[in-house]
C-alpha positions in Angstrom: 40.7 -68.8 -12.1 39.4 -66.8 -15.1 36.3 -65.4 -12.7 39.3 -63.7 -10.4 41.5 -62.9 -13.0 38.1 -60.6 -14.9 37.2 -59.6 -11.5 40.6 -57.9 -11.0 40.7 -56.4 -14.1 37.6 -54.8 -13.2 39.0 -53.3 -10.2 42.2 -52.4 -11.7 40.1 -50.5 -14.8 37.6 -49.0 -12.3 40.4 -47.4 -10.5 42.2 -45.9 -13.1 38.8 -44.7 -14.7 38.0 -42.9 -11.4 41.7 -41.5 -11.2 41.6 -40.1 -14.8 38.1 -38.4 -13.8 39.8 -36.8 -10.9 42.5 -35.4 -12.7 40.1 -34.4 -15.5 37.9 -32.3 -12.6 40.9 -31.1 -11.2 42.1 -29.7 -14.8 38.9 -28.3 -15.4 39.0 -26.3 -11.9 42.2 -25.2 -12.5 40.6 -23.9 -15.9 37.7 -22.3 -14.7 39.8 -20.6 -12.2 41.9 -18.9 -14.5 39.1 -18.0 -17.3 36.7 -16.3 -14.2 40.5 -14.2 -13.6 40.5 -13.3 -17.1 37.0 -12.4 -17.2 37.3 -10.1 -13.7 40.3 -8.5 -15.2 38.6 -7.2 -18.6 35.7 -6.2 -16.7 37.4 -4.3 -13.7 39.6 -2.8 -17.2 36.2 -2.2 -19.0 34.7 -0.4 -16.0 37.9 1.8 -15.5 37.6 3.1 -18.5 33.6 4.4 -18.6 
C-alpha cells in the first residue's frame, strides 16, 4: 500500500514538474520573441537615421 501510494506521488509530481517546464519554455519563447522585435525595431530606427 505505501510502495503505490509513493509511486503515485511520483507520477503525479513528475507530471506537474514537466507541465511547469513547458509553460516556463513557452514563456520564455514568447519573451524572446518580443525582445528580437524590440531589438529589429531600434535597429531598422538606428539605420534610418545614418
Amino acid at each position: 500500500m505505501l510502495k503505490k501510494s509513493s509511486n503515485a506521488i511520483s507520477q503525479i509530481t513528475r507530471r506537474d514538474v514537466n507541465n511547469y517546464l513547458n509553460r516556463l519554455s513557452q514563456q520564455h519563447y514568447r519573451e524572446s520573441q518580443y525582445v528580437q522585435k524590440v531589438l529589429s525595431g531600434l535597429i531598422i530606427e538606428f539605420l534610418g537615421d545614418c
